[in-house]
HTML snippet that shows the backbone in 3Dmol.js (N, CA, C, O; Angstrom):
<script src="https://3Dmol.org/build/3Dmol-min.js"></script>
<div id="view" style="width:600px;height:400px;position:relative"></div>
<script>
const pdb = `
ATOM      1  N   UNK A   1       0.858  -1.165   0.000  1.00  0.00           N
ATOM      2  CA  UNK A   1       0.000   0.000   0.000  1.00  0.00           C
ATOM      3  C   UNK A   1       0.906   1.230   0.000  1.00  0.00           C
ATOM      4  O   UNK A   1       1.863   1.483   0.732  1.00  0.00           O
ATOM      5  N   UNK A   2       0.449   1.828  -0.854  1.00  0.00           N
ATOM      6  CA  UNK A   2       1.245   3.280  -1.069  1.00  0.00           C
ATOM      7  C   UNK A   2       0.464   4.702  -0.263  1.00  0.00           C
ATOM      8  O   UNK A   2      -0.686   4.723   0.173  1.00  0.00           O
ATOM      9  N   UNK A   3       1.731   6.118  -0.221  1.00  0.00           N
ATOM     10  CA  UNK A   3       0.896   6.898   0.411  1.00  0.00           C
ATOM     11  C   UNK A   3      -0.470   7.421   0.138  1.00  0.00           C
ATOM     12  O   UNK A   3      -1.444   7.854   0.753  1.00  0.00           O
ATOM     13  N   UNK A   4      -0.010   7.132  -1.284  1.00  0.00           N
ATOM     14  CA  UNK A   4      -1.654   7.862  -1.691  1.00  0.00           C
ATOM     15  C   UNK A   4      -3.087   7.206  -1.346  1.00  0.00           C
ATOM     16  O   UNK A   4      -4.155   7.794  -1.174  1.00  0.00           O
ATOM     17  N   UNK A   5      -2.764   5.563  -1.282  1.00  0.00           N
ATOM     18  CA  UNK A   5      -3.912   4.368  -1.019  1.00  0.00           C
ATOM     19  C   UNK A   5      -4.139   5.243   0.282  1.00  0.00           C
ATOM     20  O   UNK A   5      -5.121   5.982   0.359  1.00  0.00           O
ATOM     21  N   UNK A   6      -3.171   5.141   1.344  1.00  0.00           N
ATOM     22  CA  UNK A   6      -3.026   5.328   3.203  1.00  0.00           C
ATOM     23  C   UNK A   6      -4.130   6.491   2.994  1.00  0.00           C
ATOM     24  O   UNK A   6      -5.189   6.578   3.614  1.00  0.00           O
ATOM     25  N   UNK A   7      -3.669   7.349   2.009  1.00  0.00           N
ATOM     26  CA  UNK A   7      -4.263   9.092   2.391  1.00  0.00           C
ATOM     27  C   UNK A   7      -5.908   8.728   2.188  1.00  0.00           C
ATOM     28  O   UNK A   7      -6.706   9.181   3.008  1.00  0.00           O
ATOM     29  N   UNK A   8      -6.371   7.907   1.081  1.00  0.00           N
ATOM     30  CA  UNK A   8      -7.370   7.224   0.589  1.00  0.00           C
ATOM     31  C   UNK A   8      -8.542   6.816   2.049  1.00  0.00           C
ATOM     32  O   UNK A   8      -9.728   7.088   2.237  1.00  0.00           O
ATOM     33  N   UNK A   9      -7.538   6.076   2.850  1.00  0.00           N
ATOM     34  CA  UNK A   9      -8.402   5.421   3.452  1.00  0.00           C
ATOM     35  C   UNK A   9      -8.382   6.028   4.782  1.00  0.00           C
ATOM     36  O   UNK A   9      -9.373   5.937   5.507  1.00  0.00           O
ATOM     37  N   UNK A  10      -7.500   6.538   5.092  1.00  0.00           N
ATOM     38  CA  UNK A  10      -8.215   7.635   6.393  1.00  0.00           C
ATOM     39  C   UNK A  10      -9.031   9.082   5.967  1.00  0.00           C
ATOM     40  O   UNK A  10      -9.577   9.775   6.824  1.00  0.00           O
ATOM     41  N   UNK A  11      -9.029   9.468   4.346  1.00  0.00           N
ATOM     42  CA  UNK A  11     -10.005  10.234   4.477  1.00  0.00           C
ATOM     43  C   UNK A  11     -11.645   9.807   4.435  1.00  0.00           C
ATOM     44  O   UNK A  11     -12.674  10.477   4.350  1.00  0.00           O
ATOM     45  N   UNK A  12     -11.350   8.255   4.545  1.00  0.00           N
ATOM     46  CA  UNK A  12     -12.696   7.386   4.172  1.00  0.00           C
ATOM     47  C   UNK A  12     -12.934   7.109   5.872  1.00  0.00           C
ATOM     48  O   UNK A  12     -13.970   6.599   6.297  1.00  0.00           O
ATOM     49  N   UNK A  13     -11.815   7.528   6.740  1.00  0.00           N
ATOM     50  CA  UNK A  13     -12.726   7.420   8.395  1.00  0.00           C
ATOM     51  C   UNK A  13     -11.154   5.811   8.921  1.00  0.00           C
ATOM     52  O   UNK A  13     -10.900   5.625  10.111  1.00  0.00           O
ATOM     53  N   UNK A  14     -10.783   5.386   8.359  1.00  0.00           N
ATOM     54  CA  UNK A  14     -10.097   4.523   8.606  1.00  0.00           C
ATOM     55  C   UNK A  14      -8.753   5.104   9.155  1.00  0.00           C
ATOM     56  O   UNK A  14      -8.020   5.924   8.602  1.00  0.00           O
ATOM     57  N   UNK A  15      -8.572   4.409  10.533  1.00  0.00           N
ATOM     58  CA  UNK A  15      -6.805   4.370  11.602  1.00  0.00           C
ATOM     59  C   UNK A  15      -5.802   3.321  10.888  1.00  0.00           C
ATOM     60  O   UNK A  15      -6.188   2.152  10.870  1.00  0.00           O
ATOM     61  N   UNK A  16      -4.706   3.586  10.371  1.00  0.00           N
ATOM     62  CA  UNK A  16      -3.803   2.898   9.722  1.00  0.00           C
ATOM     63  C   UNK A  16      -2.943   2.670  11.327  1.00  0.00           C
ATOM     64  O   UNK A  16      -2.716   3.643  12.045  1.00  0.00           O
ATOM     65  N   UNK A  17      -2.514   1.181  11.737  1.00  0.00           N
ATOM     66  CA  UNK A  17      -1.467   0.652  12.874  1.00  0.00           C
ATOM     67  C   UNK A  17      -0.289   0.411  12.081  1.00  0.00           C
ATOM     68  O   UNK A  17      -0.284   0.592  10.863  1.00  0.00           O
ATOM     69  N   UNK A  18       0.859  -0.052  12.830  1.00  0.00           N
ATOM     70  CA  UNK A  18       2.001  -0.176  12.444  1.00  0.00           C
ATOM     71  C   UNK A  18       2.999  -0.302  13.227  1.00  0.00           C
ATOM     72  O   UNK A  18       3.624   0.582  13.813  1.00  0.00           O
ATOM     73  N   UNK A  19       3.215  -1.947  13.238  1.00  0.00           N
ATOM     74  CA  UNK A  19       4.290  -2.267  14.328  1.00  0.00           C
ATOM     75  C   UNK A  19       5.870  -1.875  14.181  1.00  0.00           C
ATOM     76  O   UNK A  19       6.594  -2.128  13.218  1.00  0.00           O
ATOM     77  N   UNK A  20       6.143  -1.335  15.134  1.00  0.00           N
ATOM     78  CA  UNK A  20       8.029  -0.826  15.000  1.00  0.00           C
ATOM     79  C   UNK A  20       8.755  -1.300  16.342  1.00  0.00           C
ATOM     80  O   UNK A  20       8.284  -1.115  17.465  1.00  0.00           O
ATOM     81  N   UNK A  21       9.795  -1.848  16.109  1.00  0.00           N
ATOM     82  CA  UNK A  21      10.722  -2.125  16.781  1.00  0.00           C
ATOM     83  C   UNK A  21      12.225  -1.079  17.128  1.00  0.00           C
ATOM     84  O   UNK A  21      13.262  -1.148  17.788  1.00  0.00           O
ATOM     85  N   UNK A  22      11.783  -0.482  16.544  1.00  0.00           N
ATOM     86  CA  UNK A  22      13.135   0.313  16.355  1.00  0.00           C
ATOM     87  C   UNK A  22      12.474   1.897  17.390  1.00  0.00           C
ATOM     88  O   UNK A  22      11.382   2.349  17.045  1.00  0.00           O
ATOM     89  N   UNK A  23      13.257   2.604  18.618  1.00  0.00           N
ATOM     90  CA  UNK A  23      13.980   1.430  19.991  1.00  0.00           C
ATOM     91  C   UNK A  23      13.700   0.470  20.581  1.00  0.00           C
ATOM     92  O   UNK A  23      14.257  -0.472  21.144  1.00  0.00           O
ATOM     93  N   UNK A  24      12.737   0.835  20.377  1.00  0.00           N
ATOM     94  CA  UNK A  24      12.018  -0.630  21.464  1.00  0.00           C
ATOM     95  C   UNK A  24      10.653  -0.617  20.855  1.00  0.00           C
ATOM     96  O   UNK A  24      10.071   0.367  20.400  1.00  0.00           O
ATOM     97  N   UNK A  25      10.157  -2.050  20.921  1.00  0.00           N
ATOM     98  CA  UNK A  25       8.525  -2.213  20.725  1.00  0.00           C
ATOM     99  C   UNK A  25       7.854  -1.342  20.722  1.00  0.00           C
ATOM    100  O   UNK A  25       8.042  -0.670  21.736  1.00  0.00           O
ATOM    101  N   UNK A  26       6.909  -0.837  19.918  1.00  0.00           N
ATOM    102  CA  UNK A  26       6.029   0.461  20.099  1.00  0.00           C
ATOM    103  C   UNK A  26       4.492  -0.403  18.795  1.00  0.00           C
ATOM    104  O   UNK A  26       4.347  -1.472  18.202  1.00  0.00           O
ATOM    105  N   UNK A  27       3.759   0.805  18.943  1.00  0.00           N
ATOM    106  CA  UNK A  27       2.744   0.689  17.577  1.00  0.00           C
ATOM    107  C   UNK A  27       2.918   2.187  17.538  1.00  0.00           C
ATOM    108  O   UNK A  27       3.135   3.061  18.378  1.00  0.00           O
ATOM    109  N   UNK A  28       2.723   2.135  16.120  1.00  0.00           N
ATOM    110  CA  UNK A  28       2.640   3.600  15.513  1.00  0.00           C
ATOM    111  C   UNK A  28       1.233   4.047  14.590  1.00  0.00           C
ATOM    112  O   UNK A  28       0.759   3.138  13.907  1.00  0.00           O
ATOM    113  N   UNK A  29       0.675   5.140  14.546  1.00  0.00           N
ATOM    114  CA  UNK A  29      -0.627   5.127  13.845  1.00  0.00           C
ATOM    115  C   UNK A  29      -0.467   6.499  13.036  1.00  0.00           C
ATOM    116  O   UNK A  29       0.495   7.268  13.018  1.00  0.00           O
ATOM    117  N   UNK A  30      -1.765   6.582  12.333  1.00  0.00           N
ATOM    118  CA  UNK A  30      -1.783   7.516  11.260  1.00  0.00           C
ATOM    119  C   UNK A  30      -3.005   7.391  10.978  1.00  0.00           C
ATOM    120  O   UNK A  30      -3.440   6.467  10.290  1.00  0.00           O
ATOM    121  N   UNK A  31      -3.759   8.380  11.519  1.00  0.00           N
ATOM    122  CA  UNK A  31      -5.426   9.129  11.024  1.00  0.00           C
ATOM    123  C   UNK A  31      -5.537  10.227  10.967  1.00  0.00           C
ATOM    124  O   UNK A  31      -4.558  10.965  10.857  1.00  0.00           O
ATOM    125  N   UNK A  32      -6.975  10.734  11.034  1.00  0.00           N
ATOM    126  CA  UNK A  32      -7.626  11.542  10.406  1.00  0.00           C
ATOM    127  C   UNK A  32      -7.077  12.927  10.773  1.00  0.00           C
ATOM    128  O   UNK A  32      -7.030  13.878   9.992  1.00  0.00           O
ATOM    129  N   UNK A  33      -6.511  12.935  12.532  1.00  0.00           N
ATOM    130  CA  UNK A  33      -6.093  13.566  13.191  1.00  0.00           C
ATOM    131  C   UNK A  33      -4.346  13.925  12.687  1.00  0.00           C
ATOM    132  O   UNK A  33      -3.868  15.025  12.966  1.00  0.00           O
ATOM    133  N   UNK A  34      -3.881  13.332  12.267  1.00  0.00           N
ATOM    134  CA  UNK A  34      -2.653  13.519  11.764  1.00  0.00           C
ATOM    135  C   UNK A  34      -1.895  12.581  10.984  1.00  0.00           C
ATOM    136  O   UNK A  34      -1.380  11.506  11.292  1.00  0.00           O
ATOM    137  N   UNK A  35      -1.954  13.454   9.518  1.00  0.00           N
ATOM    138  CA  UNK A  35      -1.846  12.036   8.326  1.00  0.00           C
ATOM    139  C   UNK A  35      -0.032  11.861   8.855  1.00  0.00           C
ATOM    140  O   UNK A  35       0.435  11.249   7.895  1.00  0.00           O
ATOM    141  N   UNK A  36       0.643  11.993   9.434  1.00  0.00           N
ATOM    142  CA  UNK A  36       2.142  11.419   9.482  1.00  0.00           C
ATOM    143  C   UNK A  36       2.126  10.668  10.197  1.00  0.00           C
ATOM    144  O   UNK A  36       1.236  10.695  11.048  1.00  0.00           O
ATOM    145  N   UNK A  37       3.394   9.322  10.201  1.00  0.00           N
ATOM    146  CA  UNK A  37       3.079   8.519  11.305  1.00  0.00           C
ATOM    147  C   UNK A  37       3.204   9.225  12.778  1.00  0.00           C
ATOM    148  O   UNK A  37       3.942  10.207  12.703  1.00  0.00           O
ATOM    149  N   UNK A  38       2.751   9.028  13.943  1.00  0.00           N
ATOM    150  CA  UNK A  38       3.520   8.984  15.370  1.00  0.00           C
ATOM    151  C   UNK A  38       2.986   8.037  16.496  1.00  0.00           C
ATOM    152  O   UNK A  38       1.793   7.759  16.614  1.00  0.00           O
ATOM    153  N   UNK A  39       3.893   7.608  17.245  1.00  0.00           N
ATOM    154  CA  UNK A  39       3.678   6.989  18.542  1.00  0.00           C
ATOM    155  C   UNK A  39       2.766   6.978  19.036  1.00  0.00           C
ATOM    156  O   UNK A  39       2.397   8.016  19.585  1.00  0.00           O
ATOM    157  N   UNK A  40       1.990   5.858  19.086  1.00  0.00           N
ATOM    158  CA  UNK A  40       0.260   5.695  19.622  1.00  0.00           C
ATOM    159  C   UNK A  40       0.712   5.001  21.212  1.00  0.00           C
ATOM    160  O   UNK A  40       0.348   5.530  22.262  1.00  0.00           O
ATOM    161  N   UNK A  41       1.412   3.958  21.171  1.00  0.00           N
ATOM    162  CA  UNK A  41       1.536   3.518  22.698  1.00  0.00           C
ATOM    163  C   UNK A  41       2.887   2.946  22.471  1.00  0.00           C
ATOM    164  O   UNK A  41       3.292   2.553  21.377  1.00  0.00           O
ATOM    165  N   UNK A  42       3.768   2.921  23.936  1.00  0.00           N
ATOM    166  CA  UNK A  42       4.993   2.351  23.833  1.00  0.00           C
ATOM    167  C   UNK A  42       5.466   1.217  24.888  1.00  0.00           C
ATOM    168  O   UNK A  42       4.604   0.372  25.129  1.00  0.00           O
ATOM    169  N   UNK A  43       6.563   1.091  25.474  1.00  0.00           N
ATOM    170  CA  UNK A  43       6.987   0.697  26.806  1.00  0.00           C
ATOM    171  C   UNK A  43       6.461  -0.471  26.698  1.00  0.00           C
ATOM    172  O   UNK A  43       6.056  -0.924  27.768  1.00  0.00           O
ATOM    173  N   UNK A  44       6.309  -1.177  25.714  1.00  0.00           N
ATOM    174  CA  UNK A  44       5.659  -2.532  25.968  1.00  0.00           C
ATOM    175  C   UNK A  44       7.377  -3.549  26.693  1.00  0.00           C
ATOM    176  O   UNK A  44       8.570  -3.246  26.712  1.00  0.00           O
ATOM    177  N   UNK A  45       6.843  -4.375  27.016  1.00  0.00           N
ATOM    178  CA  UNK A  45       7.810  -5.166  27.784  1.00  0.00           C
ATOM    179  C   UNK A  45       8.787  -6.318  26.818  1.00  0.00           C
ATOM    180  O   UNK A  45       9.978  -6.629  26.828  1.00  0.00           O
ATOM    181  N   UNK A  46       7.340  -6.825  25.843  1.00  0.00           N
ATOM    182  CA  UNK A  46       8.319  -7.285  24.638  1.00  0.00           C
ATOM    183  C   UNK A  46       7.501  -7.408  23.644  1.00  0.00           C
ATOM    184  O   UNK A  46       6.326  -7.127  23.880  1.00  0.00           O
ATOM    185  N   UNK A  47       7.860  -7.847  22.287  1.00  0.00           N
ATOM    186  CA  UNK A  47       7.388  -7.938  21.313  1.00  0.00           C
ATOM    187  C   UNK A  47       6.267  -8.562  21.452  1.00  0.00           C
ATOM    188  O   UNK A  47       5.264  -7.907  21.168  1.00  0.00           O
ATOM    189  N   UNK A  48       6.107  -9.753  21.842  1.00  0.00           N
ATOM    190  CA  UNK A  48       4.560 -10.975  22.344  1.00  0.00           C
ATOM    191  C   UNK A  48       3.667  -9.668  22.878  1.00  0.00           C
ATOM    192  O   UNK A  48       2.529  -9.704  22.409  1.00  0.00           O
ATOM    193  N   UNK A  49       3.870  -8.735  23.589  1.00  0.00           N
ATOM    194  CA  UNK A  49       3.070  -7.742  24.441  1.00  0.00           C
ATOM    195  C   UNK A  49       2.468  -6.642  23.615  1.00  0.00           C
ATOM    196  O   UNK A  49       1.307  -6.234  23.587  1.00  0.00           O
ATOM    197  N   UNK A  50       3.613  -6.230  22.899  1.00  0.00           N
ATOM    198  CA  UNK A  50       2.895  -5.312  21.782  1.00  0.00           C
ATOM    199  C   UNK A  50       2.021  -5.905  20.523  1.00  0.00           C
ATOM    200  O   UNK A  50       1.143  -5.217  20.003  1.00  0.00           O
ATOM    201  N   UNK A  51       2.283  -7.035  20.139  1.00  0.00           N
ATOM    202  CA  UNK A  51       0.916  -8.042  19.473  1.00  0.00           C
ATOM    203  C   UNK A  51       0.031  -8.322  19.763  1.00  0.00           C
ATOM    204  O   UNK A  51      -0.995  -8.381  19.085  1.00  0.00           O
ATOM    205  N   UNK A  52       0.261  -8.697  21.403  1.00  0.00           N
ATOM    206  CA  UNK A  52      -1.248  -8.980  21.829  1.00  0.00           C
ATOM    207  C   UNK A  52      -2.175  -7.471  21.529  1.00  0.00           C
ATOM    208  O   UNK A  52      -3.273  -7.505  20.974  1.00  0.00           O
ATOM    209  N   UNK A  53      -1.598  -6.332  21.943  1.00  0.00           N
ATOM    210  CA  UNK A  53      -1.896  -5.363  22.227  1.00  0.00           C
ATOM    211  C   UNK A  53      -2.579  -4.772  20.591  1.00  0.00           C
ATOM    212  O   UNK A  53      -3.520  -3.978  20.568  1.00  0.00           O
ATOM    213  N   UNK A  54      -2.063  -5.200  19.575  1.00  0.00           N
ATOM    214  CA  UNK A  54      -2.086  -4.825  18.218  1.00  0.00           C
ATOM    215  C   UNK A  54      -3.452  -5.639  17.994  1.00  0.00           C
ATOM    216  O   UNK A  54      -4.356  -5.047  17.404  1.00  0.00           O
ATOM    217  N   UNK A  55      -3.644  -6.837  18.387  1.00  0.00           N
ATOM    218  CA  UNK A  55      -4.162  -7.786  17.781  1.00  0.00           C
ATOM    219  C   UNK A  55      -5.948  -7.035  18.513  1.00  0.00           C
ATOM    220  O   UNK A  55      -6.973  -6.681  17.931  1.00  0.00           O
ATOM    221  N   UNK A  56      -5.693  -7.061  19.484  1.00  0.00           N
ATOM    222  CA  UNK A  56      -7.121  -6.169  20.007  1.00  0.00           C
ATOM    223  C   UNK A  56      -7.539  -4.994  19.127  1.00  0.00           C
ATOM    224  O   UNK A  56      -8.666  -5.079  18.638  1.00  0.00           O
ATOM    225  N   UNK A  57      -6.591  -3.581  18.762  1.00  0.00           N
ATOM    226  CA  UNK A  57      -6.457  -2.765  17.961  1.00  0.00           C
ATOM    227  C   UNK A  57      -7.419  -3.058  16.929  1.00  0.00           C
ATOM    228  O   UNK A  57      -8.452  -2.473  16.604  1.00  0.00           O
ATOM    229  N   UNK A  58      -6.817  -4.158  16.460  1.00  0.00           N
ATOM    230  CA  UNK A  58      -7.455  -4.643  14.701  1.00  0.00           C
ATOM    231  C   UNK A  58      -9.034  -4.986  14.859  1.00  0.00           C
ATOM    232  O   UNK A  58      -9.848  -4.763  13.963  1.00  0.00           O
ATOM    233  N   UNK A  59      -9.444  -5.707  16.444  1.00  0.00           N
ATOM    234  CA  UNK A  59     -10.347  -5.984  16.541  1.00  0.00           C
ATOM    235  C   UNK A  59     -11.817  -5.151  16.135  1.00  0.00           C
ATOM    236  O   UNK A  59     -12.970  -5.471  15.846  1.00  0.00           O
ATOM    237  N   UNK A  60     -11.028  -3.887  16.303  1.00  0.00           N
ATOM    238  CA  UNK A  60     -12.339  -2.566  15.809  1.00  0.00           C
ATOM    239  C   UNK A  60     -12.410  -2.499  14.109  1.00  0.00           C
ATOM    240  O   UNK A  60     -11.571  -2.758  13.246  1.00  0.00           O
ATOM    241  N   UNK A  61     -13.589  -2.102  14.059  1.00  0.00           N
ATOM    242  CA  UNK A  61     -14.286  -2.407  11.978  1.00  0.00           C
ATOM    243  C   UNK A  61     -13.086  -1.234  11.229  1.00  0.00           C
ATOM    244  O   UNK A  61     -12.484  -1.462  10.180  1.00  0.00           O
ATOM    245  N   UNK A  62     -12.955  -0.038  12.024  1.00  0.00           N
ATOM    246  CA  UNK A  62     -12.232   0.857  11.272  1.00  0.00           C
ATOM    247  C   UNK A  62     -10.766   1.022  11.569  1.00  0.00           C
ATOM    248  O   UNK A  62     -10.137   2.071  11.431  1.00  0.00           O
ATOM    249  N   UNK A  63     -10.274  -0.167  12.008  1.00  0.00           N
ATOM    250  CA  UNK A  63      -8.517  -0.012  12.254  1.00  0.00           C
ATOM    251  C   UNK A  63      -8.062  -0.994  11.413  1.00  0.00           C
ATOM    252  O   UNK A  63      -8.756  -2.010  11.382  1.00  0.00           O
ATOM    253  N   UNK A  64      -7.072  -0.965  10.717  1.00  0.00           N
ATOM    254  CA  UNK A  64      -6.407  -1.775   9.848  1.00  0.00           C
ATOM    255  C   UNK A  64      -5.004  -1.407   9.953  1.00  0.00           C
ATOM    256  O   UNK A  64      -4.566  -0.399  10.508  1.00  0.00           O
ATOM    257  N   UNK A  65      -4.141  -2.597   9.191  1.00  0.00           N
ATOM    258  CA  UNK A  65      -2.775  -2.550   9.596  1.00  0.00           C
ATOM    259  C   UNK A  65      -2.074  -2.352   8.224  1.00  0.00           C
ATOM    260  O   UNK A  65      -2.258  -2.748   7.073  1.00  0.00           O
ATOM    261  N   UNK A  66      -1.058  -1.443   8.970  1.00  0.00           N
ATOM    262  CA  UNK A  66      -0.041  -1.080   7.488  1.00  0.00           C
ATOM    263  C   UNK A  66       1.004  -2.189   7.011  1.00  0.00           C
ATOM    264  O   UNK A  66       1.708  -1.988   6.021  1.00  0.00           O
TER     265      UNK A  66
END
`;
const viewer = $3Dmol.createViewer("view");
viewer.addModel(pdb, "pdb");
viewer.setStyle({}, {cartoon: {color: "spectrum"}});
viewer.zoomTo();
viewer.render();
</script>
């Protein structure tokens, strides 16, 4: 998916997620509120923690993953 698809679908109401490791475990997002990525939640303890945590995320109709 390219930027222009991303720009596509949060002006259609849709939260783009996005797992990063780089310092440490985090998710990163990008909506309506601010098309660039930034830091939605961090400090997870380890990777297994920030998935579980992602995997709920997705659970809502309008969040999808980058």
């Amino acid at each position: 998916m390219n930027s222009t698809d991303q720009q596509k679908l949060i002006i259609a109401g849709y939260t783009l997620l996005r797992r990063d490791d780089t310092p440490a475990p985090r998710i990163k997002i990008r909506s309506a509120l601010n098309f660039e990525w930034q830091t939605f939640e961090k400090n997870f303890a380890s990777k297994a923690a920030r998935d579980r945590r992602m995997n709920e995320l997705l659970k809502l109709s309008t969040t999808i993953e980058d």
